[in-house]
C-alpha positions as CSV (number, residue, x, y, z in Angstrom):
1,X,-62.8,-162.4,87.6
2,X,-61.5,-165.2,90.0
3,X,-63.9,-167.4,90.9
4,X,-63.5,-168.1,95.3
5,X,-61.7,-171.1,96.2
6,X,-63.0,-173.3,98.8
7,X,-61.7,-172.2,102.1
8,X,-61.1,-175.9,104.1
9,X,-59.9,-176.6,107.9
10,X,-59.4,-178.9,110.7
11,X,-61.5,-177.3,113.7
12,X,-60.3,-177.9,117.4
13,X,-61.3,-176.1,120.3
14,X,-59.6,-172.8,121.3
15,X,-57.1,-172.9,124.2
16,X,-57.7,-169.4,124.9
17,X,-61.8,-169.6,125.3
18,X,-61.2,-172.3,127.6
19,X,-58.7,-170.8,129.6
20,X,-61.6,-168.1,130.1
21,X,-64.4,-170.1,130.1
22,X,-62.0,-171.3,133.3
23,X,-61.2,-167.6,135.0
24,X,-65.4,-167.2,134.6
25,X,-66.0,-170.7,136.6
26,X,-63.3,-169.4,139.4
27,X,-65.2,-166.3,139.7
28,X,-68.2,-167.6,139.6
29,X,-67.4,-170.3,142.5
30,X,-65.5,-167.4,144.5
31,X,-68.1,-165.2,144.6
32,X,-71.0,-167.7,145.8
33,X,-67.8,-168.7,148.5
34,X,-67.5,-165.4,149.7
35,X,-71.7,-164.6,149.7
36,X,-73.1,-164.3,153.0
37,X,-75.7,-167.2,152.3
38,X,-75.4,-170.3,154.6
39,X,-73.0,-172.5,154.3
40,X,-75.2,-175.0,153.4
41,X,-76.4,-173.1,150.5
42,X,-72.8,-171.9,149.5
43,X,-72.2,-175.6,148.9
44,X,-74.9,-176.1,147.0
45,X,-74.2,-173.7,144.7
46,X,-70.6,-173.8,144.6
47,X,-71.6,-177.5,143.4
48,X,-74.4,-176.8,140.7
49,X,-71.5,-174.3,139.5
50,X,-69.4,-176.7,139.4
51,X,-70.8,-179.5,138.0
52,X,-72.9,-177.4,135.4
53,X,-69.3,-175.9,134.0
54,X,-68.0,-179.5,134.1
55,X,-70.5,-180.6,131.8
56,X,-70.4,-177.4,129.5
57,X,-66.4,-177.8,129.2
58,X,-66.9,-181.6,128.6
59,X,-69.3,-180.4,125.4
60,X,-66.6,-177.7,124.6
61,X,-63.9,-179.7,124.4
62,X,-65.2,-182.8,122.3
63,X,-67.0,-180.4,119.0
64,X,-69.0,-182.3,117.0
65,X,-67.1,-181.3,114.2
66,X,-63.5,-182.0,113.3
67,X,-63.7,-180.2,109.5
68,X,-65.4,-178.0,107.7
69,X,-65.3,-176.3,104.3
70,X,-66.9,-173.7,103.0
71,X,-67.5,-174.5,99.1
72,X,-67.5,-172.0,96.3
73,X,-70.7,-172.6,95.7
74,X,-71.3,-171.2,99.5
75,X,-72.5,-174.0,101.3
76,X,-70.4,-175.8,103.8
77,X,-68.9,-179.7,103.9
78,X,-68.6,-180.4,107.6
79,X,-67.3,-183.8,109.0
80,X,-68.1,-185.1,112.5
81,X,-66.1,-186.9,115.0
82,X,-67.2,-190.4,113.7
83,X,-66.0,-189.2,110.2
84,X,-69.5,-188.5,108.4
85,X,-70.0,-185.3,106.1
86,X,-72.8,-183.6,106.3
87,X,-74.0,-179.9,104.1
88,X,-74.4,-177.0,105.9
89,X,-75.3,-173.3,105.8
90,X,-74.3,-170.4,107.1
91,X,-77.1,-168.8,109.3
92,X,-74.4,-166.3,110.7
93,X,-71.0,-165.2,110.6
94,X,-69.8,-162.4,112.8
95,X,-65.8,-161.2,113.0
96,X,-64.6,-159.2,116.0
97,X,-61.5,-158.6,116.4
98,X,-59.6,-161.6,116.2
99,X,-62.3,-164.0,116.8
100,X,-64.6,-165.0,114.0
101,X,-68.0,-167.0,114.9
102,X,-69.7,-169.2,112.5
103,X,-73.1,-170.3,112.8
104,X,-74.0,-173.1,110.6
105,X,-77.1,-175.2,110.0
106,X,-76.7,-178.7,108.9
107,X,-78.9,-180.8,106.4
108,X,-79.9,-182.9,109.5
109,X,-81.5,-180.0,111.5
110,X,-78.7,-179.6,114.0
111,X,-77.3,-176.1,114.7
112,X,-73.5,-175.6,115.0
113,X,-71.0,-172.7,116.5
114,X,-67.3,-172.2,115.4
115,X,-65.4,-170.1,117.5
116,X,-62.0,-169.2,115.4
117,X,-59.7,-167.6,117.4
118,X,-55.6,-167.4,116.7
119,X,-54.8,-170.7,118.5
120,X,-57.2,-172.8,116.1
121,X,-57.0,-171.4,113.1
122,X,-54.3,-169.9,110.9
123,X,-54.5,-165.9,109.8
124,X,-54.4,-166.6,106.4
125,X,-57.4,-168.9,107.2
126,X,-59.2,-166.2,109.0
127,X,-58.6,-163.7,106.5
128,X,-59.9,-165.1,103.8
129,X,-62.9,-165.9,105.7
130,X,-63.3,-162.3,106.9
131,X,-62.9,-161.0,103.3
132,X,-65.9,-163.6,102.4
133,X,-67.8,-162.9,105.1
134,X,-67.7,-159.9,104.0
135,X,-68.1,-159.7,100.7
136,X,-71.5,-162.2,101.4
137,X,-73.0,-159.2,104.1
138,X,-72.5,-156.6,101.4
139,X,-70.0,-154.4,103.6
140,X,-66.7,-152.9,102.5
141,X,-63.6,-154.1,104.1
């Protein structure tokens, strides 16, 4: 049998979440606009919206991460924006569709998410990670 082969890439944020993270925000601003609070307390809120989804995106679009690999052995090798590598594990993986989610667990404590979607990550990529995610959860693809 073939033993796995370490499954390595370069992780940037997805173009597509944002660009829905961004249609949510719109909404979210339009429909405290169009409320029938005071105006005073539209603005408000149309400004804790605001600045609330500023500083999510801001997180969003600067990971902590800028690599991972998932070993044979099954742990993980992820490097962070400053260049250090760090061992993780997977706590959960979940595909849908053609999104995969990765939640990992590094040696220092901290908790990470990887949202793979077709902009960030190639299909060849993502299918090999499927087919080991799979294999790991015990289903049958």
């Amino acid at each position: 049998m073939k033993s796995a082969t370490a499954i390595a890439f370069d992780y940037r944020p997805s173009r597509w979440l944002l660009a829905a993270i961004l249609v949510v925000v719109a909404l979210a601003i339009a429909s405290i606009a169009m409320s029938g609070m005071p105006s005073w307390a539209k603005a408000s809120a149309c400004a804790v919206a605001a600045a609330w989804a500023g500083i999510a995106l801001g997180r969003f679009c600067r990971p902590p991460i800028r690599r991972a690999a998932w070993q044979p052995g099954g742990h993980w090798r992820v490097a962070d924006a400053d260049g250090h590598e760090f061992t993780a594990e997977l706590d959960r993986g979940i595909a849908r569709g053609a999104w995969i989610v990765l939640n990992l667990r590094r040696s220092d404590g901290r908790r990470l998410a990887l949202v793979l979607g077709s902009d960030n990550c190639t299909a060849d990529t993502r299918r090999v990670l499927r087919v080991r995610l799979a294999s790991m959860s015990g289903l049958r693809t």
